[in-house]
BAFI-775955 format. One line per field, with one value per atom (N, C-alpha, C): residue number from 1; atom name; y, z, x. Coordinates in steps of 0.1 Angstrom, whole numbers, plus 5000, padded with zeros to 4 digits. Layout:
<pts>
i: [NUM:...]
at: [CA:...]
c2: [Y:...]
c3: [Z:...]
c1: [X:...]
</pts>
This chain:
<pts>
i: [1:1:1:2:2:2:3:3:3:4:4:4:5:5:5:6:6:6:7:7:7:8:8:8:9:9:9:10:10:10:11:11:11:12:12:12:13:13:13:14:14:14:15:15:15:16:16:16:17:17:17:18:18:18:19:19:19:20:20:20:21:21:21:22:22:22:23:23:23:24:24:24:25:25:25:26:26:26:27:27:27:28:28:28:29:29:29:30:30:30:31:31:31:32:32:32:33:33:33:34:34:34:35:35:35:36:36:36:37:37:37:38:38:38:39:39:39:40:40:40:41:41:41:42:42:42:43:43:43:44:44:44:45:45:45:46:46:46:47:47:47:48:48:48:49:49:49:50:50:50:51:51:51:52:52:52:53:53:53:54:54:54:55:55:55:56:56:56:57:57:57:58:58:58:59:59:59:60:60:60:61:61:61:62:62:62:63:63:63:64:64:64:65:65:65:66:66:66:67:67:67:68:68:68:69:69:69:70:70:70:71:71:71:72:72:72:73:73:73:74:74:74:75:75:75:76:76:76:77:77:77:78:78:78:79:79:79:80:80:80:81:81:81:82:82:82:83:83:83:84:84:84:85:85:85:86:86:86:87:87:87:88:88:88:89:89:89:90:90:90:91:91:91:92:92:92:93:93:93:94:94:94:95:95:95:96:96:96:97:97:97:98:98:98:99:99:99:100:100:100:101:101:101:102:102:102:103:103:103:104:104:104:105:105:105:106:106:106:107:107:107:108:108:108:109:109:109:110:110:110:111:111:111:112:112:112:113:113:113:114:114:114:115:115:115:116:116:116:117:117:117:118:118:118:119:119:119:120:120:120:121:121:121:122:122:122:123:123:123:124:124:124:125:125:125:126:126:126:127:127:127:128:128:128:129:129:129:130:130:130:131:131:131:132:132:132:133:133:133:134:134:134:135:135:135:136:136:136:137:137:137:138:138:138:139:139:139:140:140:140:141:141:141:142:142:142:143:143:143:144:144:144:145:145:145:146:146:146:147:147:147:148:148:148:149:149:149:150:150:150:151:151:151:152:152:152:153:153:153:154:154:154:155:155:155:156:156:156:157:157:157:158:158:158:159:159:159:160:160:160:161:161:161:162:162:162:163:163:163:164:164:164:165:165:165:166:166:166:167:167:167:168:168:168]
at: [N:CA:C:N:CA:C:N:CA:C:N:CA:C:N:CA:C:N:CA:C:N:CA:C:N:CA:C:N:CA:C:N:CA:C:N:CA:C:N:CA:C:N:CA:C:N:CA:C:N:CA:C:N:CA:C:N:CA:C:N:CA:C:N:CA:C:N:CA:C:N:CA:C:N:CA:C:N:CA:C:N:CA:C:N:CA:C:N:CA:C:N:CA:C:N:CA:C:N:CA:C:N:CA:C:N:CA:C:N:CA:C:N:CA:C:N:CA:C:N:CA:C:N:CA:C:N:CA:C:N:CA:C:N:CA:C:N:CA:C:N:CA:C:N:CA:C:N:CA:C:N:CA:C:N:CA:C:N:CA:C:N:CA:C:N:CA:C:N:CA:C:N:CA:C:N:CA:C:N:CA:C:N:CA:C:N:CA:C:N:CA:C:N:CA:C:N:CA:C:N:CA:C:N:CA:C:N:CA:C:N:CA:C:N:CA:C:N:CA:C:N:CA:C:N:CA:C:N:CA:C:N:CA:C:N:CA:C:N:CA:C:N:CA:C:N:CA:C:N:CA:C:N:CA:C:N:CA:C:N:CA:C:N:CA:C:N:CA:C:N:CA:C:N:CA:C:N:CA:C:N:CA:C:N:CA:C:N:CA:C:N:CA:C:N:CA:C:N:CA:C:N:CA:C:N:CA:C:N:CA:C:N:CA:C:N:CA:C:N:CA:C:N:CA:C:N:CA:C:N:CA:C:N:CA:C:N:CA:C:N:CA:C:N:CA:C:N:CA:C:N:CA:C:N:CA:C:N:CA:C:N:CA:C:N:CA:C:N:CA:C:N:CA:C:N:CA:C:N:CA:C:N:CA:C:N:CA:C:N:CA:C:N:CA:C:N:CA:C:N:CA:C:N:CA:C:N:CA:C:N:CA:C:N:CA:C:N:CA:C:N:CA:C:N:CA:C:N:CA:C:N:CA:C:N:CA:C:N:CA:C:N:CA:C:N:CA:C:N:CA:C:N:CA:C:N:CA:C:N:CA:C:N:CA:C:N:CA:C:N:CA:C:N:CA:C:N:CA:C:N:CA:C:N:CA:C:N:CA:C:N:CA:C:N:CA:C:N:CA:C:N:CA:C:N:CA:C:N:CA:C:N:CA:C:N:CA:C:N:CA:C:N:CA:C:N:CA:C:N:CA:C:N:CA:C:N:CA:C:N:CA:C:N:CA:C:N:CA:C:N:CA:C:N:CA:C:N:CA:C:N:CA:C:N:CA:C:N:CA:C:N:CA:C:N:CA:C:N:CA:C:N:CA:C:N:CA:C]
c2: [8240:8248:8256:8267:8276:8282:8284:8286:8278:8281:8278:8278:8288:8292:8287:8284:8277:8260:8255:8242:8240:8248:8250:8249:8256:8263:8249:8243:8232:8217:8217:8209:8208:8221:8230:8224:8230:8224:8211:8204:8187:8182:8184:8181:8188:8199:8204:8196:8191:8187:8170:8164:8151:8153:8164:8164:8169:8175:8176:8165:8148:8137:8131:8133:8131:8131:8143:8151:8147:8144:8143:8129:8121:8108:8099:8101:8093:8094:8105:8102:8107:8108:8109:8095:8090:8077:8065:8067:8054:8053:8045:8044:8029:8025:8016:8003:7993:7984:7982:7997:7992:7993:8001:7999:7988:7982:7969:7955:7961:7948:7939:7926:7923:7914:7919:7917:7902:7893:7878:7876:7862:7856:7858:7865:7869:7880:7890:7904:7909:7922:7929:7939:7940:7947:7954:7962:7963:7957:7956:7950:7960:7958:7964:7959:7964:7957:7971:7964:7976:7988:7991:8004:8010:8006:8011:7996:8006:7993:7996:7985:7981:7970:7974:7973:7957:7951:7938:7942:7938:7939:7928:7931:7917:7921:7901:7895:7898:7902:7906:7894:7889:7876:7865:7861:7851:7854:7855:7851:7842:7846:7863:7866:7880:7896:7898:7896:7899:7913:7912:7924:7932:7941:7951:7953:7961:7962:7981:7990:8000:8006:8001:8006:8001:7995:7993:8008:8009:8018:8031:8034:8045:8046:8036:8034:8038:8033:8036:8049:8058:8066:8079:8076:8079:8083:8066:8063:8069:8069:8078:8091:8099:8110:8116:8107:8114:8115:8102:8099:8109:8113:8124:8138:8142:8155:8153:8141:8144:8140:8137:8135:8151:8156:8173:8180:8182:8188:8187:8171:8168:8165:8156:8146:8129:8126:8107:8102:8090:8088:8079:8075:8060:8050:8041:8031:8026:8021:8014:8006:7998:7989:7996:8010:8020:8033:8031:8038:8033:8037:8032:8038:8034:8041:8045:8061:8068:8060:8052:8045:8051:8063:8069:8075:8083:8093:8111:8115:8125:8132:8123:8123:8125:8122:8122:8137:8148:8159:8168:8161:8174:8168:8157:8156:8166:8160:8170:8189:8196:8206:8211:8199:8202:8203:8191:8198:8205:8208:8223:8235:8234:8242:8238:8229:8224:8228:8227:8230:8243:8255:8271:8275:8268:8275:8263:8248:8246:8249:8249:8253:8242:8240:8226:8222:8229:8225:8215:8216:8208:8198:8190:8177:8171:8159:8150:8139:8130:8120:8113:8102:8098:8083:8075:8062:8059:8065:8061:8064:8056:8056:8072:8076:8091:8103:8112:8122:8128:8131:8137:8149:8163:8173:8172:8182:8186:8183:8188:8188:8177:8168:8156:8145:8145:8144:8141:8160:8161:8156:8156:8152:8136:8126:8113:8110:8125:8122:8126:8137:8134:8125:8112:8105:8093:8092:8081:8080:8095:8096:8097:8103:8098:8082:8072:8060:8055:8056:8056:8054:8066:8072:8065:8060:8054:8041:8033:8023:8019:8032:8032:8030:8041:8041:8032:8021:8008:8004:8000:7988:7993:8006:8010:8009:8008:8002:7988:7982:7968:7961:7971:7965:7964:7976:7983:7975:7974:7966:7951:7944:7935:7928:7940:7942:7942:7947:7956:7940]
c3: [6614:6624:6618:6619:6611:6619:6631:6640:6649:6661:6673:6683:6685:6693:6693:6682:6675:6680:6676:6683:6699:6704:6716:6727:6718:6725:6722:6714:6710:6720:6721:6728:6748:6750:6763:6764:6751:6757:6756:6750:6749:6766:6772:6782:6795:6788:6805:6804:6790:6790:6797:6794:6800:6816:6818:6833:6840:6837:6847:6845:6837:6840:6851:6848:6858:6872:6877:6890:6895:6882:6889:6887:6878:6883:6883:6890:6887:6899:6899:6908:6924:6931:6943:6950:6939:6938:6942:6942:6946:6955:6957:6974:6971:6982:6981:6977:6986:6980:6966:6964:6948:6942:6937:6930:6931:6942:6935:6936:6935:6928:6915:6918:6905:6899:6889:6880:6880:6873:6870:6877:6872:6878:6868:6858:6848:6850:6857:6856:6858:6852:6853:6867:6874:6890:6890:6906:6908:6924:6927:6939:6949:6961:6969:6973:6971:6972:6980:6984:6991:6984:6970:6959:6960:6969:6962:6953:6950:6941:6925:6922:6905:6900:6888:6880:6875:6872:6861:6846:6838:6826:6813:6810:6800:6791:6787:6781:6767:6759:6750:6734:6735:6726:6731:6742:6746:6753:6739:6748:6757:6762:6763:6771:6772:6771:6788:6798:6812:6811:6825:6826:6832:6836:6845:6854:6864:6884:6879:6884:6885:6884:6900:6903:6889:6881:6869:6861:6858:6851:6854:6871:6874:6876:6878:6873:6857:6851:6835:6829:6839:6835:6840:6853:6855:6849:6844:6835:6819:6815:6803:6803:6816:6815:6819:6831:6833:6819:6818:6804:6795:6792:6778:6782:6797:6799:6798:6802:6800:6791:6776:6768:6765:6763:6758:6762:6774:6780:6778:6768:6762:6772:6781:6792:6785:6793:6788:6791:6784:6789:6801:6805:6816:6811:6810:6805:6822:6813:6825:6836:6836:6852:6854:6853:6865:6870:6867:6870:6880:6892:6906:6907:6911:6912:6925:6927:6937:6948:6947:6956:6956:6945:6948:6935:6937:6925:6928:6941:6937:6927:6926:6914:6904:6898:6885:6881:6893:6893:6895:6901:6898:6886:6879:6862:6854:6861:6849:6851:6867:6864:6852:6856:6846:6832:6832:6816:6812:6821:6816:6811:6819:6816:6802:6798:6793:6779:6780:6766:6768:6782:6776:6768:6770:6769:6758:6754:6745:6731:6723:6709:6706:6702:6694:6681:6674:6661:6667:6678:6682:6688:6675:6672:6688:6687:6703:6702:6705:6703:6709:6702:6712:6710:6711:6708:6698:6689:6670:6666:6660:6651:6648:6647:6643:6647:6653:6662:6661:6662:6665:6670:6662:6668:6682:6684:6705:6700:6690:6690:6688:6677:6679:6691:6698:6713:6720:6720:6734:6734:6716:6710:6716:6714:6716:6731:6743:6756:6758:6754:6756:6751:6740:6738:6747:6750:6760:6776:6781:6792:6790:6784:6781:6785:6771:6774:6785:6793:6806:6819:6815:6827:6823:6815:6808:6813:6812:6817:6834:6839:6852:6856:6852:6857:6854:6844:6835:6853:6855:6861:6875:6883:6893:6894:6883:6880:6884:6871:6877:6891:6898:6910:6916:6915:6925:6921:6910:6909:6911:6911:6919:6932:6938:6953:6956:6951:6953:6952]
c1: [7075:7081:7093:7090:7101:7117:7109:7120:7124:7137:7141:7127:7124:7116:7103:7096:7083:7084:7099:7101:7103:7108:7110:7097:7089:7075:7065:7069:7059:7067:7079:7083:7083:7080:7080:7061:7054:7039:7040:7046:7041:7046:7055:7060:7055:7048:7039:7030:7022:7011:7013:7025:7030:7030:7038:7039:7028:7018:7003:6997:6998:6991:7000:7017:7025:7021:7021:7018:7002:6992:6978:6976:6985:6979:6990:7001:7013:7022:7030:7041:7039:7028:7026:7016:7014:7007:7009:7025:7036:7042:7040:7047:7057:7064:7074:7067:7056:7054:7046:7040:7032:7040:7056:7062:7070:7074:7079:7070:7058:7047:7051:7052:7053:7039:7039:7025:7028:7041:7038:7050:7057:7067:7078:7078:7089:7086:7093:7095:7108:7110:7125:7124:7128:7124:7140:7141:7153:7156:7163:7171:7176:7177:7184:7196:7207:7219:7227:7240:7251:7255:7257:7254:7243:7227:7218:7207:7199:7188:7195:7195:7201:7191:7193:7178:7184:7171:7172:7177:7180:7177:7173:7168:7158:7169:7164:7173:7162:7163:7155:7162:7168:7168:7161:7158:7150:7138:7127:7108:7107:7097:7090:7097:7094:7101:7087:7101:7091:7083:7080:7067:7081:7073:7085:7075:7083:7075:7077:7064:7066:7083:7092:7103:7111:7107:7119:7119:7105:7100:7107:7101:7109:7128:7131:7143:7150:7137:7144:7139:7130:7130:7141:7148:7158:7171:7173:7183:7184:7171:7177:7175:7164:7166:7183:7187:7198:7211:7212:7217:7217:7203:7203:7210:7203:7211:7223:7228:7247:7249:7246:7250:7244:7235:7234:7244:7249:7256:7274:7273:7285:7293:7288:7293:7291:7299:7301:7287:7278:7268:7271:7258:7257:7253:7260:7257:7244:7234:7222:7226:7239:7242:7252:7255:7258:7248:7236:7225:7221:7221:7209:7197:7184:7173:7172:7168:7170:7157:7149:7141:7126:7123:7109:7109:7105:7100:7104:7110:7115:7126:7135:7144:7140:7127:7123:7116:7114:7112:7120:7131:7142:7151:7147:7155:7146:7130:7120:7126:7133:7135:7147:7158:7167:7167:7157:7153:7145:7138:7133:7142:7154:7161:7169:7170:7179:7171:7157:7153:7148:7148:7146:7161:7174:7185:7192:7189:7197:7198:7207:7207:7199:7187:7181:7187:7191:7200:7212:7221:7234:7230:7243:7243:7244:7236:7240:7242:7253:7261:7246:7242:7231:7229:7216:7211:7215:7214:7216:7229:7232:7245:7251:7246:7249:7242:7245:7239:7230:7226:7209:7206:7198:7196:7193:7190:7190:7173:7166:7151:7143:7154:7146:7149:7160:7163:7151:7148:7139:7124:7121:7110:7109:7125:7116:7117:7123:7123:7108:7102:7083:7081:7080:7073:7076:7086:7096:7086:7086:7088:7071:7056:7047:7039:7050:7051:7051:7068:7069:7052:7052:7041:7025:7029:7010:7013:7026:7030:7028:7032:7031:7019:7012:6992:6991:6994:6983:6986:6998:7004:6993:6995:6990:6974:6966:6951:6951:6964:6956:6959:6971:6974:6961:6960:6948:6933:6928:6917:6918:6928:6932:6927:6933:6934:6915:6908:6898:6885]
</pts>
């Protein structure tokens, strides 16, 4: 990729191509109780409390490593979408137990609009204070937010199959 624009255009298709599995087999899909299905009896879920629903978070030094309930998922995919825009934007991040999940899945389409915009109009070259020790172009960013949010969404369907053939 030689240019801005070349990356831009390749990161713009990876992400349309993420969000029409989105939209056709994902986020109209969910309704309240399949997302807080929980698959086993170790899972990371979120809670409804007086702020809002706040997420579990696994204790990742001590196996095993629970399942998660759809609503975590969409929760975490909240959390770092919002997260990354404000750190691009060169706002403070959110640390995860000040993130609430908006309770569905609309939120996660109007993050997907903002970043749309965020990658017709960001410099991909500037630096973004981010996950890693040391900052990170805007392009490799948005590169690991399609692989993230991808992940995310394949996670979701698995879970929403096997509820569903379950049930069945």
């Amino acid at each position: 990729m030689d240019s801005d624009a070349d990356r831009r255009l390749l990161l713009q298709r990876q992400l349309n191509i993420i969000w029409r599995f989105a939209e056709e087999f994902v986020l109209d899909k969910i309704d309240e109780r399949l997302a807080l299905w929980e698959p086993s009896t170790n899972v990371c879920t979120v809670h409804q409390c007086d702020d809002g629903w706040v997420a579990d978070w696994p204790d990742e030094d001590n196996p095993p490593l629970p399942e998660v309930t759809i609503a975590w998922l969409l929760w975490h995919i909240e959390w770092w979408w919002s997260d990354t825009i404000s750190r691009i934007n060169g706002q403070p991040p959110t640390e995860p137990q000040e993130h609430r999940w908006s309770g569905g899945t609309a939120q996660i389409a109007t993050l997907k609009q903002h970043w749309d915009e965020l990658l017709g109009t960001t410099d991909l070259d500037d630096p973004v204070d981010w996950l890693t020790p040391d900052p990170q172009p805007a392009w490799f960013v948005a590169s690991w937010v399609n692989v993230e949010l991808t992940k995310n969404l394949a996670e979701i369907n698995q879970l929403r199959m096997r509820q569903t053939n379950r049930d069945a």
